[in-house]
C-alpha positions as CSV (number, residue, x, y, z in Angstrom):
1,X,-22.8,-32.7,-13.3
2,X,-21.7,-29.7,-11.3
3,X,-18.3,-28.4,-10.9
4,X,-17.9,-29.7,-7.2
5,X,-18.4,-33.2,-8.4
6,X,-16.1,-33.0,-10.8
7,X,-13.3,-30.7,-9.2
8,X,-11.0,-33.6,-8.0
9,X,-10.5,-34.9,-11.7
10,X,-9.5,-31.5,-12.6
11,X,-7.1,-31.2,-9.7
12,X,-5.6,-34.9,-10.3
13,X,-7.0,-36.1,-7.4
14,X,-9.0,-39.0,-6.4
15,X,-12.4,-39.1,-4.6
16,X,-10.9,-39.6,-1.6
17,X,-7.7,-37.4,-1.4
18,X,-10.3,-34.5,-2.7
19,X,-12.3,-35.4,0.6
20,X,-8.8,-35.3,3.3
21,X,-8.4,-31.8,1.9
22,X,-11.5,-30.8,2.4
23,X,-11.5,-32.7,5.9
24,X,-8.1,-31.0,6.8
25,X,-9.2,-27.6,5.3
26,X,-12.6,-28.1,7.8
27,X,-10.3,-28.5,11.0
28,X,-8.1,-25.2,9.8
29,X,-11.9,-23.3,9.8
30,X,-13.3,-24.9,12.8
31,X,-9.8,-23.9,15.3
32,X,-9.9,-20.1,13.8
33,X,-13.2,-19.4,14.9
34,X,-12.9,-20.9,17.8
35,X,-9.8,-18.7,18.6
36,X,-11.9,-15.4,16.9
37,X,-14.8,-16.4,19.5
38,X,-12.2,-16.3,22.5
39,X,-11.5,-13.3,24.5
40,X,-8.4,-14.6,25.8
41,X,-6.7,-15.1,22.1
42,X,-4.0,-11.8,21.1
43,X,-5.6,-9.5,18.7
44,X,-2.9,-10.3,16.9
45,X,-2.9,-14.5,17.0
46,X,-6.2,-13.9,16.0
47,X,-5.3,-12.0,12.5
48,X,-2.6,-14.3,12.4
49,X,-5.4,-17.7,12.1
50,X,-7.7,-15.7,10.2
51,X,-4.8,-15.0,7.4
52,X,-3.7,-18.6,7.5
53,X,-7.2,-20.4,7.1
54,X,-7.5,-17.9,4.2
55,X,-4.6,-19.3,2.7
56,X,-4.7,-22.6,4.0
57,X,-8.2,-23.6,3.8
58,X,-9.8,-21.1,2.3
59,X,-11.3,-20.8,-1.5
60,X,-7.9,-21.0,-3.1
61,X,-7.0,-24.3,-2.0
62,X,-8.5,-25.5,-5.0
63,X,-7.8,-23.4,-7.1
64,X,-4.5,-22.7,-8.9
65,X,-1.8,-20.8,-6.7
66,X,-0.8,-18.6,-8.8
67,X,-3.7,-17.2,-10.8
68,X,-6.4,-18.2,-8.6
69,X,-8.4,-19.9,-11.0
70,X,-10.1,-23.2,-11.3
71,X,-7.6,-25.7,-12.9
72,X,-9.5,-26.0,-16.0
73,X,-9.5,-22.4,-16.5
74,X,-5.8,-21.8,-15.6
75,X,-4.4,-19.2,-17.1
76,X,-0.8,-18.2,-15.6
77,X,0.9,-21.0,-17.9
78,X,0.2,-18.0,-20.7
79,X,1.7,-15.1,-19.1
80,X,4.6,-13.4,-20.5
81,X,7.5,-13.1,-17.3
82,X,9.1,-10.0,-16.9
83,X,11.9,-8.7,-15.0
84,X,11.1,-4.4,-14.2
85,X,13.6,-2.2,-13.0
86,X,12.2,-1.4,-9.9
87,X,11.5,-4.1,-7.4
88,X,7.5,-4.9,-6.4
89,X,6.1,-5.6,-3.2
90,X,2.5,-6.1,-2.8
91,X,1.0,-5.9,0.6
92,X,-2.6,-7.8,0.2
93,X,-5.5,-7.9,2.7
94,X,-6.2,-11.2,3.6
95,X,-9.6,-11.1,2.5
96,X,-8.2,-10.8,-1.5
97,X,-6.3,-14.5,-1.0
98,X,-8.1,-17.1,-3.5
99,X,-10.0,-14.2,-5.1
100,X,-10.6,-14.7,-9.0
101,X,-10.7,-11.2,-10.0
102,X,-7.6,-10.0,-7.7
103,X,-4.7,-8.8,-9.7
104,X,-2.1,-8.5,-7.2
105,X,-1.0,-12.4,-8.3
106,X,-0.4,-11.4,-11.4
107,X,2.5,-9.4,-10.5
108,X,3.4,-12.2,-7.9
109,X,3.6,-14.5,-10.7
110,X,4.8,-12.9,-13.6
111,X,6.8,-10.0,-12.5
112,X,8.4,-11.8,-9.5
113,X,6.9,-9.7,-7.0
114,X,7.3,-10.1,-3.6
115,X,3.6,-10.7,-1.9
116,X,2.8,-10.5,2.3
117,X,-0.6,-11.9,3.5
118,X,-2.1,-9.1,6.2
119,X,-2.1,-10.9,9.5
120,X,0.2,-13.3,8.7
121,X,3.2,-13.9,11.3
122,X,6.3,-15.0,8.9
123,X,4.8,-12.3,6.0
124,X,4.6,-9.3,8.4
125,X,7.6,-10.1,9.9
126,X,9.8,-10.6,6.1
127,X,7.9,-7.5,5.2
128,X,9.3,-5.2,8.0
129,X,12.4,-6.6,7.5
130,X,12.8,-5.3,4.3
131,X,11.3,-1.6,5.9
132,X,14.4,-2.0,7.6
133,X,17.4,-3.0,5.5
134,X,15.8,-1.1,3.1
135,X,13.6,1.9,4.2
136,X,15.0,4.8,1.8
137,X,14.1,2.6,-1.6
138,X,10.6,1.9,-0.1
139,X,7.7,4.4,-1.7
140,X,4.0,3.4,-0.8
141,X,1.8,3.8,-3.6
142,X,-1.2,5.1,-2.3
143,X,-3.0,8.5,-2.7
144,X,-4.3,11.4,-0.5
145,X,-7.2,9.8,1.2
146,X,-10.3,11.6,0.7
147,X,-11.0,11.0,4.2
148,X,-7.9,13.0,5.6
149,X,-4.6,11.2,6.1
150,X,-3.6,10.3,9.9
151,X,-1.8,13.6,11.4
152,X,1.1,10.9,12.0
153,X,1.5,9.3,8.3
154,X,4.0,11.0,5.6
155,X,2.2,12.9,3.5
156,X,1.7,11.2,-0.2
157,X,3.5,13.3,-2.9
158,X,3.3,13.0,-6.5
159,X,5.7,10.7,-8.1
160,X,7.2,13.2,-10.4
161,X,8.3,15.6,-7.2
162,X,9.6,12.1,-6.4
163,X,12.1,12.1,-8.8
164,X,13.1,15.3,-8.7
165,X,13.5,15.4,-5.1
166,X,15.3,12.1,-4.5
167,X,16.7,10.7,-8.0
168,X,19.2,8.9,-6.2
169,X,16.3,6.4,-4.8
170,X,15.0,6.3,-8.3
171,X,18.4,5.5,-9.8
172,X,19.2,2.9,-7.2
173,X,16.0,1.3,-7.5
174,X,12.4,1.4,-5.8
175,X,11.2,-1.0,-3.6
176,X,6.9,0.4,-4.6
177,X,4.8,-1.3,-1.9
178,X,1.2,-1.6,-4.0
179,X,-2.0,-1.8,-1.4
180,X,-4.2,-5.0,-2.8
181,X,-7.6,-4.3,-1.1
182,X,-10.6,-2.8,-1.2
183,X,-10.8,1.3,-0.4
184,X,-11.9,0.7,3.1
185,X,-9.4,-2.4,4.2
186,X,-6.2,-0.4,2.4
187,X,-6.7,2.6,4.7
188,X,-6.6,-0.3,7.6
189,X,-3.3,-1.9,6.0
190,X,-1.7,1.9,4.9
191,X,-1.9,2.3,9.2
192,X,-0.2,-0.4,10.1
193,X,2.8,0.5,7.8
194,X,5.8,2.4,9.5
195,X,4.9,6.3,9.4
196,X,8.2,7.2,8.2
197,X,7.4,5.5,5.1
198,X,7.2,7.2,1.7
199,X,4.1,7.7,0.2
200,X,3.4,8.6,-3.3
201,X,0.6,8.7,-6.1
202,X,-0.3,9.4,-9.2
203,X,-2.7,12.4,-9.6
204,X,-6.4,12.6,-11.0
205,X,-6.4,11.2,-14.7
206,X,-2.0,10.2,-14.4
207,X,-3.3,6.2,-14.3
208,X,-5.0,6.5,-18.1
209,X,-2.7,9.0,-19.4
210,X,0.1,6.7,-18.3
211,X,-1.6,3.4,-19.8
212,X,-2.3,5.2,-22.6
213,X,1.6,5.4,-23.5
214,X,2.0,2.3,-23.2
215,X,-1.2,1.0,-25.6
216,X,-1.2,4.1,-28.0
217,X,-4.4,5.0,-29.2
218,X,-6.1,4.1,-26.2
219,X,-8.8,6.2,-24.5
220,X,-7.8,8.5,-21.7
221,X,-11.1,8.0,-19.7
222,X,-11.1,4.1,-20.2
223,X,-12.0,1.7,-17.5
224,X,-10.1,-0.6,-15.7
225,X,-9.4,-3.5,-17.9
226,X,-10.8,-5.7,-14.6
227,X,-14.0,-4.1,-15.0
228,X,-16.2,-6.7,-16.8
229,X,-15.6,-8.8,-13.9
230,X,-15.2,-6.3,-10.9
231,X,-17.7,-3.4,-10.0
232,X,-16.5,-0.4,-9.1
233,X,-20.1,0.8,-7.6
234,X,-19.4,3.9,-10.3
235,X,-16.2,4.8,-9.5
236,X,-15.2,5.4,-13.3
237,X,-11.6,6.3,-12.5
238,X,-10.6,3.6,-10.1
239,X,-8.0,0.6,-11.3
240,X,-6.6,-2.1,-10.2
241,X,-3.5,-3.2,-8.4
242,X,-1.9,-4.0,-11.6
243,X,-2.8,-1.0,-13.8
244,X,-2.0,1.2,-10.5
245,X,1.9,-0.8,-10.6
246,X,2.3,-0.4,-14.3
247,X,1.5,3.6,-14.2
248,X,4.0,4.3,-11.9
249,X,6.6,2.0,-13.3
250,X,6.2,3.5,-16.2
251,X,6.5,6.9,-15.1
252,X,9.9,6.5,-13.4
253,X,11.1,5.0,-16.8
254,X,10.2,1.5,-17.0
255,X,10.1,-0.1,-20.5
256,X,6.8,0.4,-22.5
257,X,7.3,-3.8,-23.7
258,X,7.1,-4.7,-20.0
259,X,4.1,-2.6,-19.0
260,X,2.5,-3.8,-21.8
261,X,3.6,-7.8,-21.2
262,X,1.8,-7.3,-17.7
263,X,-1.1,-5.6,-19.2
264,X,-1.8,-8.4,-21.5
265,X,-1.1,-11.2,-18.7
266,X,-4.4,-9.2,-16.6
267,X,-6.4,-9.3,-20.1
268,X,-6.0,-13.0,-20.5
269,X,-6.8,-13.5,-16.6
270,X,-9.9,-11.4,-17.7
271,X,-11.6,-14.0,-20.2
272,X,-10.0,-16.7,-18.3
273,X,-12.7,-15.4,-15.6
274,X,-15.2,-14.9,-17.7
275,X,-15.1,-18.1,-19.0
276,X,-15.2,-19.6,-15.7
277,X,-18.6,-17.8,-15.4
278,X,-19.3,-19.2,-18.9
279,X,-19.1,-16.1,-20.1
280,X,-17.6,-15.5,-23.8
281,X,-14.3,-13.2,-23.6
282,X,-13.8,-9.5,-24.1
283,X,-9.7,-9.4,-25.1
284,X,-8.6,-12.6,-26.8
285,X,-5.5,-11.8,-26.0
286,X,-2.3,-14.2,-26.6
287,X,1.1,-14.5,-26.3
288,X,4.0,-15.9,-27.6
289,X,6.7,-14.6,-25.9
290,X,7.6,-16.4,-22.4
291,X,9.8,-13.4,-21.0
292,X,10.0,-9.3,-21.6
């Protein structure tokens, strides 16, 4: 028997409350693209639908919230929750909501991140609010683009000139803004942030050097740890949302315990993935520690 025939017993639901969702979820589709189709519908109203049927009546409504897995492969329960130093916001396309191999929920959920939905009215709106109470802690992680940065963006600077430049904002605490989307749809979200924002990055080779503190032994040129279930279409040196978070926390001093807590928590959504592909797992990773 397939998993769609059997998807309501692992959501606790009956036959028929499985088909109201799916009803209600049907009506959420069928009113956004009837609003993308129209010419008279805002730009923006449009992004707005688009973002909420994502969310609302996308992929993920069946799936757990806050790993984005099916409920029998749940994996979030696991995690180890941990508190950083520096706050994390994460700024995800709306395209990456639902997604089993996105990493930005794992922050969301066990780091207490702060996550806005592109597009989205009340996240857009929360998220510039905090631009403006508080736009000197904010950094951008993102790096030179290899296309040419906007004339009217801040230029990205390493993180280390970060530091020595402003260790005030470092001591007070960083609000770091993580991208969560592909190459092509971050440049799109990067423009739509404030230009007076700071940018900064990590240079060529900092992400595995930096990893590589926290899980000694561990090979500088390594892949992402999401790459058995992600392709990177040869782009060796590419990581993830996560791995991208926990190098620069750990370069402006976070603890090595808590960078590795949220390494582990995107190893065990790993195999929980790949066993929801029936796939056997690659970390066997496990944890007995509920906070870091």
């Amino acid at each position: 028997m397939g998993p769609s025939r059997t998807l309501h017993k692992d959501l606790h639901l009956t036959p028929a409350e499985h088909a109201v969702i799916k009803e209600q979820a049907k009506v959420i589709r069928d009113k956004t693209r009837a609003a993308v189709l129209d010419p008279n519908v805002p730009p923006e109203e449009k992004h707005h639908l688009q973002a909420v049927m994502r969310m609302e009546a996308g992929r993920g409504i069946m799936l757990c919230p806050s790993c984005f897995l099916l409920p029998g492969n749940c994996c979030c329960a696991k995690w180890t929750n941990v508190t950083p130093k520096h706050n994390v916001c994460i700024y995800m396309h709306h395209s990456e909501w639902g997604k089993g191999i996105n990493s930005g929920i794992v922050l969301k959920t066990s780091a207490g991140a702060r996550l806005w939905v592109s597009g989205h009215r009340d996240h857009e709106a929360e998220m510039r609010e905090m631009f403006e109470t508080e736009h000197d802690q904010v950094v951008v992680l993102w790096p030179p683009d290899p296309m040419g940065d906007p004339a009217d963006l801040e230029t990205p600077i390493p993180v280390e000139q970060l530091m020595r430049e402003y260790p005030e904002i470092v001591e007070n605490g960083l609000q770091i803004l993580a991208i969560d989307a592909t190459w092509s749809n971050a440049r799109r979200l990067v423009k739509r942030l404030p230009s007076t924002l700071r940018r900064c990055y990590l240079p060529a080779g900092a992400f595995a050097e930096s990893l590589g503190e926290v899980q000694p032994g561990g090979n500088p040129s390594a892949s992402s740890i999401l790459r058995p279930v992600r392709k990177y279409k040869g782009h060796d040196e590419r990581v993830c949302t996560l791995e991208a978070v926990v190098a620069i926390l750990r370069t402006v001093g976070e603890s090595p315990d808590v960078c590795n807590a949220l390494l582990n928590n995107l190893k065990m959504k790993v195999d929980a993935t790949l066993a929801q592909k029936a796939r056997p797992p690659i970390y066997n990773v496990e944890t007995s520690e509920k906070t870091a």
